[in-house]
C-alpha positions in Angstrom: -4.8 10.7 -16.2 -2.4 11.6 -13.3 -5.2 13.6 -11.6 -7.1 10.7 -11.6 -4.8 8.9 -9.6 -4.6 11.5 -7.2 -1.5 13.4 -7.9 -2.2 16.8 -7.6 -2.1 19.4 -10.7 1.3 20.9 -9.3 2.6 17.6 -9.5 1.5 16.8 -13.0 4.6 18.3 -14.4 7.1 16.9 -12.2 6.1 13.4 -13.2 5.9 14.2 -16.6 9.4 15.8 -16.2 10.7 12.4 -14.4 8.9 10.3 -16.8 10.8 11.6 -19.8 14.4 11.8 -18.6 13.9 7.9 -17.2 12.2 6.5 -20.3 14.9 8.2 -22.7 17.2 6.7 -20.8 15.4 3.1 -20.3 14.6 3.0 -24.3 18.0 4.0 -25.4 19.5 1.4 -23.1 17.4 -1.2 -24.5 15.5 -2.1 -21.1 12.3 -0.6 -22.5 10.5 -0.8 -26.2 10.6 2.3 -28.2 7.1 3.4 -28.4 5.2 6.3 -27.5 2.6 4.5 -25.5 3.2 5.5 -21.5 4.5 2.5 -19.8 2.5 1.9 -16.8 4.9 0.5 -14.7 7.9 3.1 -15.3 5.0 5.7 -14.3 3.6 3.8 -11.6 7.1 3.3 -10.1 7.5 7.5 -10.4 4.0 8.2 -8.5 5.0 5.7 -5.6 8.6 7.9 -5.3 6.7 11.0 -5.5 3.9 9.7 -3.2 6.7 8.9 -0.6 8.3 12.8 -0.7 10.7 13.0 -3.6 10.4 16.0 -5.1 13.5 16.4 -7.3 12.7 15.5 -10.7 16.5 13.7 -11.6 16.3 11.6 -8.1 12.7 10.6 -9.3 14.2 9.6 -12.6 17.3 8.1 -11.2 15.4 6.2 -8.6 12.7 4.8 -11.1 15.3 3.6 -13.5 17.1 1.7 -10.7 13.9 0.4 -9.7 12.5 -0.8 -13.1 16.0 -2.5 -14.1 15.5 -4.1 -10.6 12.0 -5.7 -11.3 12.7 -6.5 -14.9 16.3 -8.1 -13.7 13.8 -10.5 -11.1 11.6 -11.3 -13.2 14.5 -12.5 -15.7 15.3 -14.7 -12.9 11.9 -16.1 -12.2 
């Protein structure tokens, strides 16, 4: 699936790696549902990061659970 998208294989585990710690954190929160289907827009949020040079797997996470609260925040608003 990632290498689809054109991550490379190096970088397969890093997202996976980023993926996990931010949605454990989003579904414990309650900001995401607790299911074990990937959500597309946490993941797509991590490739864009990753895409523009982060490379450490906590900043990734950090920076996608800011950014998801963000969007879901504005679209509470719309």
């Amino acid at each position: 699936m990632l290498v689809e998208r054109g991550l490379g294989v190096m970088n397969v585990e890093l997202v996976s790696e980023a993926y996990a710690i931010a949605a454990n954190y989003l579904r414990r929160s309650g900001a995401m549902p607790d299911t074990l289907v990937t959500n597309e827009r946490l993941l797509a949020i991590i490739i864009k990061l990753l895409q523009h040079g982060e490379f450490n797997k906590i900043r990734l996470a950090n920076k996608a659970i800011a950014r998801f609260e963000d969007q879901s925040e504005a679209k509470a608003f719309a």
